[in-house]
N, C-alpha and C positions, 0 to 999 in steps of 0.2 A: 374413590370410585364407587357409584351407585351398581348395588347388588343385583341379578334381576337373573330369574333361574327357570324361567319359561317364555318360547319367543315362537312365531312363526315367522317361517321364510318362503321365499318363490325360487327355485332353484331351476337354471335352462341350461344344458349343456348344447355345448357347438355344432351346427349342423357338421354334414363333409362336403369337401368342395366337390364340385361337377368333373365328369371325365371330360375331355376334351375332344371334337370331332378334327382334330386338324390332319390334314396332306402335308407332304413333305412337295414342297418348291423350290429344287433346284438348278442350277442352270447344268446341263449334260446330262442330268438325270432324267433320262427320259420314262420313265414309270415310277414316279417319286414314291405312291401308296401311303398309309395312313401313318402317323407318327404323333396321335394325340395321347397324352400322358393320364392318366389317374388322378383323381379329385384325393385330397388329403382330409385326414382324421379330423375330425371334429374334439373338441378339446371336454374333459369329462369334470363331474363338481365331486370333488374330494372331501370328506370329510377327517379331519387329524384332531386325534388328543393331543393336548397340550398340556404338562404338569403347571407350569409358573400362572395357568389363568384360573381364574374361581371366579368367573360373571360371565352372562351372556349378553352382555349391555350392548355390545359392538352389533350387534345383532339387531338392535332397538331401533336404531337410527339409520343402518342400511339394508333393507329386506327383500330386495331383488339382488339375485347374483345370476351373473351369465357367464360361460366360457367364452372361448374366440371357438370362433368357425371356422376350417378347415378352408386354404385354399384351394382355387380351381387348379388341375392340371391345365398341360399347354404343351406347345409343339414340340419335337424335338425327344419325343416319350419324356418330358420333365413330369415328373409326381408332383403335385401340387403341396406347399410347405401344410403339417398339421397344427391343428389349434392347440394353445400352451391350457394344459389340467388349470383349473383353476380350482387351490386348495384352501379352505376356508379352517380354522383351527377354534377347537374347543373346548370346553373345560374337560379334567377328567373327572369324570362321574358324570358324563352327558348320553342320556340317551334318545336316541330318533325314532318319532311317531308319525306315521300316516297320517293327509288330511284328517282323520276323524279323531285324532288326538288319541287312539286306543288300540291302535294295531302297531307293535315294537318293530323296528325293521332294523335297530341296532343299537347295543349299547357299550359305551367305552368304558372300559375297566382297566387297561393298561396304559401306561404311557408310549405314545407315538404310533398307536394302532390305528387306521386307516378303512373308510369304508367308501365307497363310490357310489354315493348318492345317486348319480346320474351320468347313465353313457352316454358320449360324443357320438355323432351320427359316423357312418362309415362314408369314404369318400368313391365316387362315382368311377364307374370304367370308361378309359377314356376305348375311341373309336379302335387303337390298334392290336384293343384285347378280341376283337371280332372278328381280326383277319383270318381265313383260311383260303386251302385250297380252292374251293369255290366259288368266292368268297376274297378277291382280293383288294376290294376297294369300300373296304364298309363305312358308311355316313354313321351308324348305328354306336349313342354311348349313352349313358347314362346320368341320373345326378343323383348327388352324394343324400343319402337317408338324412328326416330329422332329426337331433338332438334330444335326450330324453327331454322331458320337464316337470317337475311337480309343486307340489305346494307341500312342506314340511313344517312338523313343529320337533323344537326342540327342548329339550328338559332336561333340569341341569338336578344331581341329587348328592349332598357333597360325601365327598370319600373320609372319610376320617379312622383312627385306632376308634377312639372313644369320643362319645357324645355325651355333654352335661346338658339332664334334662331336671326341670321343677320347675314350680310353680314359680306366679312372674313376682321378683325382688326376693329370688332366695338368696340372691348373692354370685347366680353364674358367672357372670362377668367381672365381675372381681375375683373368682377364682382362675378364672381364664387369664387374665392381669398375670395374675402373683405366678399361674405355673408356667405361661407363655412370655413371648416378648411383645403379647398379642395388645393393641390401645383400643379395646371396645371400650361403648360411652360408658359411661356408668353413671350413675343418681338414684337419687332417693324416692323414686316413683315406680309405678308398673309399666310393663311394655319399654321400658327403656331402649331396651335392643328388640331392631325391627327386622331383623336381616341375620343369618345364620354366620357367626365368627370364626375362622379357623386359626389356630395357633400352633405350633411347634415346641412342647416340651423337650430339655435335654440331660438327660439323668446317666449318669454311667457309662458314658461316651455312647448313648442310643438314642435314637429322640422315637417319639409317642406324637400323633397328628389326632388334635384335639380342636373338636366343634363344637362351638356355644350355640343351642337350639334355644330360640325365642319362648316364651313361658307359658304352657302350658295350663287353660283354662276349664274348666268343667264345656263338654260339646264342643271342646277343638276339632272330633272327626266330623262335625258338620260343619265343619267354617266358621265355630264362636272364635271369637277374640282375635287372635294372626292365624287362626284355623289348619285346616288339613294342608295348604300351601306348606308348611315348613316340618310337619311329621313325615314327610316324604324323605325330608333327608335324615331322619335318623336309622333310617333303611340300611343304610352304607356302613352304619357303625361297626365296628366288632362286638364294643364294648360298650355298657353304660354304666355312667356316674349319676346317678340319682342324689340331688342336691336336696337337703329339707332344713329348712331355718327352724332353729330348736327352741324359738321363740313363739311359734303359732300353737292357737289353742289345742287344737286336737291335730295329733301328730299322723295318727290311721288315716285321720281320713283324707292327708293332705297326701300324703302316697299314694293313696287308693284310688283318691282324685287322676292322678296323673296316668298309674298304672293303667285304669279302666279307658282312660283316653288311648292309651299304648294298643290295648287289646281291642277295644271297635275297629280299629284303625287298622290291626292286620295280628292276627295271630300270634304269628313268628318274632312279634315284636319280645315277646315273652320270654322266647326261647333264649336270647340275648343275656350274656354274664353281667351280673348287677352288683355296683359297690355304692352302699347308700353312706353320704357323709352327711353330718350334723353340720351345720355352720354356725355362727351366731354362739359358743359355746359359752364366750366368755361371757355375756352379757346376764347371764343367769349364774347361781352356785353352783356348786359340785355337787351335793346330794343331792340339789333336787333334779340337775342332768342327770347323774348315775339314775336314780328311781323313773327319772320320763325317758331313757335310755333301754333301761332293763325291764318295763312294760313295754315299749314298741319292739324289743325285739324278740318275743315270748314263740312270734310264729313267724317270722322270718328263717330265709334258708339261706341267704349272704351274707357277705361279710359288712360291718356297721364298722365307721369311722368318726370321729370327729376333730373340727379344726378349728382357729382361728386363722381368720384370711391373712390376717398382715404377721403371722408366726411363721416366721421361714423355718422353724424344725416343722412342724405340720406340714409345708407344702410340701418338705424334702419326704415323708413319711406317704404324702399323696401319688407322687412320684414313685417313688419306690412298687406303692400298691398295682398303680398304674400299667406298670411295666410289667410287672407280672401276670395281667392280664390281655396282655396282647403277646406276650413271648410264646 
């Protein structure tokens, strides 16, 4: 299923139907007087979280949505039948923006929480709400109000415990592999992954929900490389995994790189609990990891890790870390 995590839509809720002007006509009744019914609800656009969806694809392909319209009342005082909600369901971590893309008008952070896009018109008085004492033959009713209508966008931001962020071919995806049940692509090139992954860790009879963010380029907060499009969703994280392949020349600066994209991008990015892993350990020795280990971490304030991807004691030991920092 293609990913796609910003969408705009036309949303029309149902007008109400018309009251109705009807007389009663029957035979002996000689002063029959009005007996026209109520126009019915206009039917409203619902918006629902949904945990099982992570895309707003469905969204791509159909971008007008309408309710049903309330029907007319009619003789006999019948209320005219109301139009069915038409509910529309969304990822969770979706939130709704005004035409101008920048005014929040709601966003989902629970499962099966529920906002009303848009109210269904109210439906018309029919003639025999007008009757009175002075007043006993009234022609006089009503028709049922518009339905609202807007033009919406919606924006999806994924929810996850932990987010692995680094630079592109540190390995993310292949860690995401080994600790998930998760089949991102993986290869031996940059940009590999185009589209944010999510996974399900299960360590200790607990599972940890784990997001593989695309790789992070020097001016990702202007839109270099898969750009600010995808540092949105590290928003959602609890926690982050800073992945660094222990094989690049300068270790600082490939952090530094990612970090300083974290902070143009939003402050609070910061504020965020950090586990920095090594990847790539094996392919170098041990003294000269210890010695390029024990320089990179002279001024850090997290905790340092390192793995081998295809070492199932390492993943279990990741695991472990993991949980810890969402518990």
């Amino acid at each position: 299923m293609k990913f796609l995590d910003q969408v705009k839509i036309y949303i029309k809720a149902g007008n109400g139907g018309d009251g109705s002007p009807s007389f009663r006509r029957e035979k002996y009744v000689e002063f029959g007087g009005p007996d026209g019914g109520d126009g019915g609800r206009g039917g409203s656009i619902i918006l629902k979280s949904e945990e099982n969806l992570n895309t707003l694809i469905d969204y791509r392909y159909q971008q007008h949505h309408k309710a049903q319209r309330g029907e007319n009342g009619s003789g006999q005082n019948r209320t005219g039948k109301s139009g069915e909600d038409l509910v529309l369901k969304v990822p969770l971590g979706t939130q709704v923006f005004e035409e101008d893309n920048k005014t929040l008008l709601f966003d989902f952070n629970k499962k099966g929480e529920e906002y009303i896009a848009a109210n269904g018109g109210k439906g018309g008085l029919g003639n025999t709400r007008f009757k009175s004492s002075t007043n006993r033959a009234p022609r006089k009713f009503t028709k049922g109000t518009l339905g609202e209508e807007f033009t919406i966008w919606l924006q999806l931001k994924t929810i996850a415990d932990i987010g692995i962020i680094g630079l592109p071919n540190a390995g993310k995806s292949s860690l995401l592999a080994a600790l998930t049940n998760a089949n991102p692509k993986i290869a031996n090139y940059k940009f590999t992954t185009l589209n944010p992954n999510l996974g399900v860790a299960s360590y200790d009879d607990k599972e940890i929900t784990i997001a593989d963010i695309p790789g992070l380029v020097e001016g990702a907060h202007e839109g270099v490389g898969l750009g600010i499009q995808f540092l949105k969703h590290i928003e959602r994280c609890k926690s982050l995994l800073h992945l660094i392949d222990i094989t690049n020349l300068d270790l600082k600066e490939s952090y530094d790189q990612v970090k300083n994209e974290l902070k143009n991008y939003s402050s609070k990015m910061l504020e965020k609990k950090e586990l920095i892993v090594f990847n790539k350990i094996d392919l170098i020795d041990e003294d000269t990891a210890k010695d390029v280990i024990d320089d990179f971490s002279k001024d850090k304030n997290c905790e340092i890790m390192t793995m081998t991807t295809l070492n199932k004691e390492s993943v279990s030991k990741i695991k472990a870390k993991l949980l810890s920092y969402v518990s």
